[in-house]
C-alpha positions in Angstrom: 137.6 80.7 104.4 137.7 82.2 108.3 136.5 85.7 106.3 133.6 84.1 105.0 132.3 82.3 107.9 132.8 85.2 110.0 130.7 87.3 107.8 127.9 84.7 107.8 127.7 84.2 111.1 128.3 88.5 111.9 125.4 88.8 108.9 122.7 86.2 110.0 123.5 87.3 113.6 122.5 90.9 113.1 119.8 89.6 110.7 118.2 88.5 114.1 118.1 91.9 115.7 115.2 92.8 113.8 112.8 95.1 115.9 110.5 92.6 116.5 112.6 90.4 118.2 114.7 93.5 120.5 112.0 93.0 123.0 113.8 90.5 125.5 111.7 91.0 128.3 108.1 90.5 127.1 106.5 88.0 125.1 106.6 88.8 121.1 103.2 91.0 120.5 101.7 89.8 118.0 100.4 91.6 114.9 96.7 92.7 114.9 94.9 93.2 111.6 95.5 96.4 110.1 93.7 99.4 111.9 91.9 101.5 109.7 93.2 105.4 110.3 90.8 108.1 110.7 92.1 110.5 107.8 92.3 107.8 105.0 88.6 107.3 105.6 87.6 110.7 106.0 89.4 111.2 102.2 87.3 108.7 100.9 83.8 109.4 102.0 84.9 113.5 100.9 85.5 112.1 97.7 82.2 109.5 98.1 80.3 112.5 98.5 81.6 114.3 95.6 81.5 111.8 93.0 78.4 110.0 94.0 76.4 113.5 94.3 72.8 113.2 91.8 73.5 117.2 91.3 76.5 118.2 89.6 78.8 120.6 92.0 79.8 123.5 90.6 83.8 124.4 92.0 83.2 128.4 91.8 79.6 128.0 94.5 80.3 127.4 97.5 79.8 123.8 100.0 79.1 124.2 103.6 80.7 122.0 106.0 78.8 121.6 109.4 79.8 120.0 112.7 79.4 116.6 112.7 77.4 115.7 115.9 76.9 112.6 117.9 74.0 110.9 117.5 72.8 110.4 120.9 73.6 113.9 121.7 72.8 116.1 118.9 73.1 119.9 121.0 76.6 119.5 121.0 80.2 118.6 118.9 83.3 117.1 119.8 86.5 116.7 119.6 86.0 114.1 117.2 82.9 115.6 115.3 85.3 118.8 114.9 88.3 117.2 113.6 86.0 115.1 111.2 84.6 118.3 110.5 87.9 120.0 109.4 89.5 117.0 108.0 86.1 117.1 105.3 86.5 121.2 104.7 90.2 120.4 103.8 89.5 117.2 101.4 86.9 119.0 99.4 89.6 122.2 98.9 91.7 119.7 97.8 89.6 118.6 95.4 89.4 122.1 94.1 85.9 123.1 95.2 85.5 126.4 97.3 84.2 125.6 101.0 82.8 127.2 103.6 82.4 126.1 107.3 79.1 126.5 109.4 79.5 126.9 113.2 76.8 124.2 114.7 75.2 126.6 116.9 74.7 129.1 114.6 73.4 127.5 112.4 71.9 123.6 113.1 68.4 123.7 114.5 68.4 120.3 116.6 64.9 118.3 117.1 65.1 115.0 119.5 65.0 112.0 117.8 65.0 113.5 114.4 68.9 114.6 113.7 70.1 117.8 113.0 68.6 119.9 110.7 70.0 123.2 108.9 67.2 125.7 109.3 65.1 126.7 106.1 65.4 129.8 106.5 69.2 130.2 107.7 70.2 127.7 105.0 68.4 129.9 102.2 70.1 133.1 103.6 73.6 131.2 104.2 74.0 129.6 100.8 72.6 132.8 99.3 75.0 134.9 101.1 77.9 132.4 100.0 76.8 131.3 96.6 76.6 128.0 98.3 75.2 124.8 96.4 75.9 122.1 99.2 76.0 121.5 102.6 78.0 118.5 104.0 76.5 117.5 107.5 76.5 114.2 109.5 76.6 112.3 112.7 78.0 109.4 114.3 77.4 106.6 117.2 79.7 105.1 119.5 80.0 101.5 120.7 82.3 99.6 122.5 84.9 99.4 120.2 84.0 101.7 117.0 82.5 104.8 116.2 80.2 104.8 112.7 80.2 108.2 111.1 77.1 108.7 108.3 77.9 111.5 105.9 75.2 113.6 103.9 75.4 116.3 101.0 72.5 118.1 100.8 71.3 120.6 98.2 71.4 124.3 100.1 67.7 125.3 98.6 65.8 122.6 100.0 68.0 120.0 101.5 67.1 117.1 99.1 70.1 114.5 99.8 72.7 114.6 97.0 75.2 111.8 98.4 75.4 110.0 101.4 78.2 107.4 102.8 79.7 106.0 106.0 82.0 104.0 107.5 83.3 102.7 110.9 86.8 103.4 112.6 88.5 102.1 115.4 87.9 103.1 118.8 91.5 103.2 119.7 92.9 105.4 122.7 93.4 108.4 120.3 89.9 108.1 119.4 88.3 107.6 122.7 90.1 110.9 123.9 88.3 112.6 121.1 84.9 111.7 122.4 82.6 113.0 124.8 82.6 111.0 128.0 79.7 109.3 129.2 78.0 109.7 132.7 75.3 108.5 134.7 73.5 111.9 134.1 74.3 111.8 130.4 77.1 113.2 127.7 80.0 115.6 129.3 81.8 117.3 126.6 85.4 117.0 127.4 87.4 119.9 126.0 
């Protein structure tokens, strides 16, 4: 009988050293609601874009992947626009269709106040030189607390949208160190 209460008490004792409650010296923290990762998402609108395209995609022609740029400052990537950027070109391998990347400044003509824009002419000479069908582009804005990113596929021969999608993330602190800091003069790219 000794055995047994000394096992309960040894069991529910170390059934309170949970590591929620090993924190003796601060107040318990309490759950937030669950924070939405930045690679799930990025899978999903990939595969958005895929499924949802009006053209079918062919795996054997290739889809370009542009930087994805910030809204408000459409000249230049990030960080963050970068890793988006990659994160796409790896999810659309994945789904077993060929991919190429296109490096912004080669290859993005930028207008103010009217997004990027793949040139004509370099988009008819870059999907004919890769056998290229699509090409994924997008931006996105930051607020206080969240960056929206808004994904397109566009057809290589005239850029007619195939798909589009979005979503918003988090701005946590491994966000926020992605993106470009603002000034009082304007965007800084911090590399």
């Amino acid at each position: 009988m000794k055995r047994l209460f000394l096992s309960t008490v040894l069991f529910i004792g170390l059934a309170g050293c949970s590591p929620e409650s090993l924190n003796i010296y601060s107040e318990p923290v309490e759950k937030s609601e669950v924070t939405v990762e930045l690679l799930p998402e990025v899978y999903r609108a990939a595969d958005t874009l895929v499924m949802t395209s009006n053209q079918v995609l062919d795996q054997n022609a290739s889809v370009l992947v542009a930087s994805i740029v910030d809204i408000d400052a459409l000249e230049t990537s990030s960080t963050f626009g970068r890793t988006v950027s990659e994160q796409l070109s790896g999810r659309i391998a994945q789904l077993g269709y060929s991919v190429s990347e296109v490096k912004m400044r080669d290859s993005l003509a930028v207008r103010p106040r009217q997004g990027e824009l793949m040139l004509s002419r370099d988009l008819a000479f870059l999907a004919g030189r890769q056998n290229a069908q699509a090409v994924l582009t997008g931006t996105y804005s930051i607020s206080e607390h969240s960056v929206f990113v808004n994904l397109r596929l566009l057809r290589a021969g005239d850029g007619r949208i195939l798909s589009a999608t979005d979503f918003r993330i988090e701005k946590d602190a491994d966000i926020a160190s992605m993106l470009p800091k603002k000034t009082n003069g304007g965007w800084v790219l911090v590399q």
